[in-house]
C-alpha positions as CSV (number, residue, x, y, z in Angstrom):
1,X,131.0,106.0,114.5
2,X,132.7,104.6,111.3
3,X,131.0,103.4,108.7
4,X,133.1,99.5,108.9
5,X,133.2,99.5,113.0
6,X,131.6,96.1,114.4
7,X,128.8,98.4,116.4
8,X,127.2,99.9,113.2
9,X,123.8,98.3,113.0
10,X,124.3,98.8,108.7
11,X,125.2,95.3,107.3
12,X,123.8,93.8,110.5
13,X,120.1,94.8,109.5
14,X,119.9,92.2,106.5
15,X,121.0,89.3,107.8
16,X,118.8,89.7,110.6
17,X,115.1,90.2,108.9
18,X,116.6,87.1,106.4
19,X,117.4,84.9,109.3
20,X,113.6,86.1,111.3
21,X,111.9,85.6,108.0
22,X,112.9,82.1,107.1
23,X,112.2,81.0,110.3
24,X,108.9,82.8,110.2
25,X,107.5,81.7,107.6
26,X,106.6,78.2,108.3
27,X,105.2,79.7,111.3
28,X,102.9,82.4,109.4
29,X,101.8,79.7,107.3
30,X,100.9,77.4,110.2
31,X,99.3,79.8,112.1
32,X,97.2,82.1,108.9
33,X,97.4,80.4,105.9
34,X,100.0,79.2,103.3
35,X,99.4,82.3,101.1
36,X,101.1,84.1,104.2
37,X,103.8,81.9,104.8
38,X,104.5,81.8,101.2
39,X,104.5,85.4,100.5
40,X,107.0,85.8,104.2
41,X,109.5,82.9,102.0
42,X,109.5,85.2,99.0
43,X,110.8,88.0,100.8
44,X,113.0,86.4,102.6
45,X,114.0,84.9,99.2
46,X,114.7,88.6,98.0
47,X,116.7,89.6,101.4
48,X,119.0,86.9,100.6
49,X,119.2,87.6,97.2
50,X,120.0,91.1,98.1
51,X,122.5,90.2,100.8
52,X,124.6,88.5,98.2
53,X,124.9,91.1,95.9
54,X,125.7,93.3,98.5
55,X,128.8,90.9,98.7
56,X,129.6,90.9,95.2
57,X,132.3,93.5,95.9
58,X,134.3,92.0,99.2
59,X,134.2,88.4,97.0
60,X,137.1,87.4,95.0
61,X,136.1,87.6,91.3
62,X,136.2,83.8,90.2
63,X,133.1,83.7,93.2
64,X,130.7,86.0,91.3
65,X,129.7,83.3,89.0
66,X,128.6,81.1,92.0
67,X,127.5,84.3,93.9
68,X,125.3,85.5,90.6
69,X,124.4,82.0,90.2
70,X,123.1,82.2,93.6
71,X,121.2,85.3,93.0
72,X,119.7,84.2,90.2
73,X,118.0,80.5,92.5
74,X,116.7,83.1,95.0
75,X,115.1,85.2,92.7
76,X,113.5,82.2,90.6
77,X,112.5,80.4,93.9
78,X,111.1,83.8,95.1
79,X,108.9,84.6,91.8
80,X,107.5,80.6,92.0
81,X,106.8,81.6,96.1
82,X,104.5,84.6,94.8
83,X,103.1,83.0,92.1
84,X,101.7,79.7,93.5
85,X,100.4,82.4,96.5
86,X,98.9,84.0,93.5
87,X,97.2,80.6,92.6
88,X,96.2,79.7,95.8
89,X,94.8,82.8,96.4
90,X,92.5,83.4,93.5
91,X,91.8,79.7,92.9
């Protein structure tokens, strides 16, 4: 099988556990706690984060400012996720 052929499971593996962890989370948090649910948002935070730099390369270069912009939200958003789990938790 090659490597860019539509039935390689590859690239198809992010996008997925970003799209089932966004929509989990809520979920988690209803269900457990929002420690859970937050912790579920932060990686889903960091899939997407990951999933754009991934497309860093197949973007046209006056994109990667926006892309790295991007980046940079999800990571920030991710950190404040973990962090006000943190709080919660040992509050």
């Amino acid at each position: 099988m090659r490597r860019g052929s539509p039935v390689s499971k590859g690239p198809f593996l992010g996008p997925l556990v970003l799209a089932v962890a966004i929509l989990a989370g809520p979920f988690i948090a209803w269900l457990y706690r929002a420690e859970a649910g937050l912790v579920v948002m932060a990686l889903a935070l960091c899939a997407g984060s990951f999933a754009l730099a991934g497309g860093l390369d197949a973007t046209p270069g006056h994109l990667h400012r926006w892309l790295r912009l991007g980046i940079g939200i999800n990571l920030t958003l991710a950190a404040a996720c973990v962090a006000l789990a943190t709080w919660l938790l040992l509050r």
